[in-house]
N, C-alpha and C positions, 0 to 999 in steps of 0.2 A: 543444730538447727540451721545454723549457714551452708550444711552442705546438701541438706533438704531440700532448702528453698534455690540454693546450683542443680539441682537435678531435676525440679519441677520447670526452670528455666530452657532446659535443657531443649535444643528442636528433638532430640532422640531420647527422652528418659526413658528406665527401666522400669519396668509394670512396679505398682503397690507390691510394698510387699504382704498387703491383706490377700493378695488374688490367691492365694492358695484355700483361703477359704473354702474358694467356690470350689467346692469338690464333687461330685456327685452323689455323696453319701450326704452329705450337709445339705444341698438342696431337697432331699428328700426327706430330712427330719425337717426343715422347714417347710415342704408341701402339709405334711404329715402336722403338723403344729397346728397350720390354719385351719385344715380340719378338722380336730378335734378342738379346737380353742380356738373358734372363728372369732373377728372383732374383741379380742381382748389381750392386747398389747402387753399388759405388766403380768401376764402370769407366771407361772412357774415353770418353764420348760423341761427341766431335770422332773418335776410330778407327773407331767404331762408325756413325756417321753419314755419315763423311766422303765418301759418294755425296749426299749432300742439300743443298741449298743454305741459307743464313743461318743455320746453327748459332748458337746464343746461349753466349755465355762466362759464363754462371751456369747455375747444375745445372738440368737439367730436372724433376727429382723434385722439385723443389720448386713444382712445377703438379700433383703427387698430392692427392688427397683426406683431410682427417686421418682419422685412424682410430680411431673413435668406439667402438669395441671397448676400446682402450686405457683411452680416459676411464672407462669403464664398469667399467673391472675393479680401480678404484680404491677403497678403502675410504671416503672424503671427494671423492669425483668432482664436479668443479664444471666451469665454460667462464667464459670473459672474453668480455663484451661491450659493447664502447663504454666500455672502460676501468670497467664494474663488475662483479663476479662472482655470478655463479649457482652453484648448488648443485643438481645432478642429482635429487636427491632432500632434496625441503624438508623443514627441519626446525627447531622452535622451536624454539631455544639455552635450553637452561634459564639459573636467577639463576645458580649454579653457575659455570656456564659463562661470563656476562657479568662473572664477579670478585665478584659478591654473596655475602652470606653466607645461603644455603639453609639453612631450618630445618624442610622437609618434604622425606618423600624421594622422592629422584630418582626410582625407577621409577615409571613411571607404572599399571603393574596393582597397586602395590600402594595401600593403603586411607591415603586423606591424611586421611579426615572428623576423626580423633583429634587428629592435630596440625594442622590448619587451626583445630580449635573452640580448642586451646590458644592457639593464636597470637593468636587474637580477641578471649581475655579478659583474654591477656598486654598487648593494646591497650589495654583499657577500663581495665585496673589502672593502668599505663603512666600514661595519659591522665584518671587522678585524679590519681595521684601529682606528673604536671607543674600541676598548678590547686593542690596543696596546695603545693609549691616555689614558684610566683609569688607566695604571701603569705609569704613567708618574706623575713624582710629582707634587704636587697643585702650581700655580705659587703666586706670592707674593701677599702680601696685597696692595702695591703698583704700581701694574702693572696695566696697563687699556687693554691690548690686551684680544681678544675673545678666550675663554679654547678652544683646538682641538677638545672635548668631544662634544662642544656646537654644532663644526662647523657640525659635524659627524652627530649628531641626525638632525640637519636640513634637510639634506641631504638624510637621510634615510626617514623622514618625507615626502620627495617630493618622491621619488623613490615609497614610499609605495603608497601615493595619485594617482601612474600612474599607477601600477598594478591593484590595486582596477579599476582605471575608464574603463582599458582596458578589464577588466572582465565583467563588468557592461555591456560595450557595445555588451558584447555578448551574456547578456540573451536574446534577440529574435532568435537567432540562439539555445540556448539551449533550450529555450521552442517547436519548431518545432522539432528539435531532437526529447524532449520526448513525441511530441504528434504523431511525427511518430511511436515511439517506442510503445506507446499504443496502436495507432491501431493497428497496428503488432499483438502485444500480443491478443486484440479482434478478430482477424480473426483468429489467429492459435485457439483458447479456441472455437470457433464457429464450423471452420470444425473436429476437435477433439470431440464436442458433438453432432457433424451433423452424423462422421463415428461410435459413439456410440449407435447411435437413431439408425443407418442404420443394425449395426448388431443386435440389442435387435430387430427391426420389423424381420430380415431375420430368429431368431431363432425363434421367434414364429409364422412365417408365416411355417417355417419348422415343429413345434410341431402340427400345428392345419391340415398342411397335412397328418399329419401322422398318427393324430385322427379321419380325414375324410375318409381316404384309411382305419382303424382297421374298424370304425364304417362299412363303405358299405361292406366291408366282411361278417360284421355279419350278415346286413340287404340281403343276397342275401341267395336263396333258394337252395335246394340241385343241383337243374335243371340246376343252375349257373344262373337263373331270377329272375331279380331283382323286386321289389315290393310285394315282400311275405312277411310274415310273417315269422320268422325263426324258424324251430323246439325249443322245448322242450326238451331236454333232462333230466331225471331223474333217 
């Protein structure tokens, strides 16, 4: 079993070893199945077949495709792979959720600014309060009550765990920011190399007029008609 569940860990496992199943003789007694015994799961396949040769003594259905309609219509729809689980549709587990103690609230449309600022200055207080406990003398050896210092870090501990997750919950709003912010930048670098292409064509469409207007000069006769030959001068 443990070296099972080492090889489904595995980033490179080796296929099932059901895949030899799939043979193309076996998918054909299972075409052949639903055919003749459409919508009727528990039948007898060896009755049902028994014109065919090599019938397999494990069900055929179990060469079906899963059916991913199922998964889908699950409230919490996740798939197993390579012994770790996915989740159909991602979603950041609030503190809540990881067993933390959440002290902003869960919806996310509603307005956290209030109690984020609260949480921040309940830091900063916190975080006097433990610097005024470190000069406070050690209490005895025979006291059993909890040091102030103790209570302080706990406390900052949880504070910090809410900052952290309210952050978190807003990397998909940060990653849209910077993929707005990219394209932006792709379009402005586009019509910047589009107005650069556009005057490098207009100066050479300007240079090669200018070399067709010298040229027809040349090529014109003294008569001012064109198709001569132009003097020699020596």
């Amino acid at each position: 079993m443990d070296d099972e569940e080492a090889e489904l860990r595995n980033p490179f496992p080796s296929p099932p070893s059901h895949y030899t199943r799939y043979s193309s003789h076996n998918l054909h007694l299972l075409a052949l199945l639903h055919e003749r015994a459409p919508d009727q799961p528990d039948v007898n396949q060896h009755e049902v077949l028994s014109d065919q040769p090599d019938v397999p003594d494990w069900p055929l259905v179990q060469l079906e495709k899963p059916r991913v309609d199922w998964i889908l219509e699950e409230e919490d729809a996740y798939y197993d792979v390579f012994g770790d689980r996915w989740f159909v549709k991602e979603k950041i587990p609030s503190l809540a959720e990881l067993g933390g103690n959440q002290l902003y609230p869960v919806d996310p449309s509603t307005d956290r600014r209030p109690a984020l600022s609260s949480i921040l200055r309940s830091l900063l207080v916190t975080f006097s309060s433990l610097t005024s406990s470190l000069l406070a003398p050690p209490p005895s050896t025979s006291s059993n009550d909890t040091p102030d210092w103790h209570r302080h870090v706990e406390w900052i501990t949880v504070l910090s765990q809410n900052i952290m997750a309210a952050a978190n919950d807003l990397r998909p709003v940060q990653a849209r920011g910077n993929l707005e912010l990219m394209m932006r930048r792709q379009l402005e670098l586009r019509k910047s190399e589009t107005e650069e292409l556009h005057s490098y064509v207009g100066l050479k469409f300007s240079s090669w007029a200018a070399c067709l207007l010298k040229y027809s000069k040349k090529m014109q006769c003294p008569g001012g008609k064109l198709g001569q030959s132009p003097k020699i001068i020596r």
